[in-house]
C-alpha positions in Angstrom: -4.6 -23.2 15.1 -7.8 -21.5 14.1 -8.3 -21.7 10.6 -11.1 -19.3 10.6 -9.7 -16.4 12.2 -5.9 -17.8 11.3 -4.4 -17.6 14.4 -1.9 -19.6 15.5 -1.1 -20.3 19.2 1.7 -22.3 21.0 2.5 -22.2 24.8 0.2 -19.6 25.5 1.7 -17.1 22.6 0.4 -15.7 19.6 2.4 -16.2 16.6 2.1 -14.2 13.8 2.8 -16.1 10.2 2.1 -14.9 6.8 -0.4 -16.9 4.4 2.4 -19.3 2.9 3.3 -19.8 6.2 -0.2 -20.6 7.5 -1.1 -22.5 4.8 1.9 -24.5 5.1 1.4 -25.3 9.1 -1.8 -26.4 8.0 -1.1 -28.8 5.7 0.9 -30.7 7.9 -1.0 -30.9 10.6 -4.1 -31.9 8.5 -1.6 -35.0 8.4 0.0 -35.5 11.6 3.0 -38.2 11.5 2.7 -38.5 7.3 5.6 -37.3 5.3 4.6 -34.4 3.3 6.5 -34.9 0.4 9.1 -32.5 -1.7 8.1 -31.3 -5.1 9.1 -34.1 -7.3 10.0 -36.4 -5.3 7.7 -39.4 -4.0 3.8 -39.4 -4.5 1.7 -38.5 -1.4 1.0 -35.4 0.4 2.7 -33.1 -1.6 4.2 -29.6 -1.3 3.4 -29.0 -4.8 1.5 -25.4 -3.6 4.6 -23.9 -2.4 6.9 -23.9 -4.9 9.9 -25.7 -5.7 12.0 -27.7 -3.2 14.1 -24.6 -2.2 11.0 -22.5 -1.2 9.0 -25.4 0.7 13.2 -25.1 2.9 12.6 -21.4 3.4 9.0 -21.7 4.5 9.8 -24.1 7.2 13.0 -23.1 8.0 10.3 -19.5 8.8 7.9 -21.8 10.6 10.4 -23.3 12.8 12.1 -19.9 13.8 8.4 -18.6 14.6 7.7 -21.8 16.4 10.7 -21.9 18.4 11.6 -25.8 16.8 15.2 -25.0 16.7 15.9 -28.8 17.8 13.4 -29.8 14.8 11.5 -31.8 17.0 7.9 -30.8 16.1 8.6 -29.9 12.3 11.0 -33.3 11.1 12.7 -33.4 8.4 12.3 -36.7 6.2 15.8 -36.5 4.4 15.3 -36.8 0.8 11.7 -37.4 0.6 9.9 -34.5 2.8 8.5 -32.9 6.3 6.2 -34.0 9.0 4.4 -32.4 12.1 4.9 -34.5 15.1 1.0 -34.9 16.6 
């Protein structure tokens, strides 16, 4: 990830995300292995920026697609509490 040209690479491949979507990939991997959490559910890193809970689903759900995570392995789900980047 280059956050000042805000390009995103993996494997070699450019992958073109919108600004939610960038912004999102970018706060989780400002904090790698931490549970980012839901909007209103536990303090912490929070998802607050994105919306409700139902919008921070459909902006991963993007990232993953565009990332190829379809097993969720580098984007995990924390059930009932959040997301986290694998580092």
């Amino acid at each position: 990830m280059d956050e000042t040209t805000r390009e995103v690479r993996r494997d070699g491949r450019s992958i073109e995300l919108s600004a939610r979507e960038f912004d999102l990939l970018r706060l989780l991997m400002m904090h790698p292995n931490q549970v980012c959490s839901r909007p209103h559910s536990r303090p912490g890193v929070g998802l607050q920026l994105f919306g409700d809970a139902n919008n921070v689903e459909v902006y991963v759900r993007y990232l993953r697609q565009k990332l190829g995570d379809e097993q969720h392995r580098l984007i995990q789900t924390v059930r009932g509490v959040g997301y986290r980047i694998k580092a």
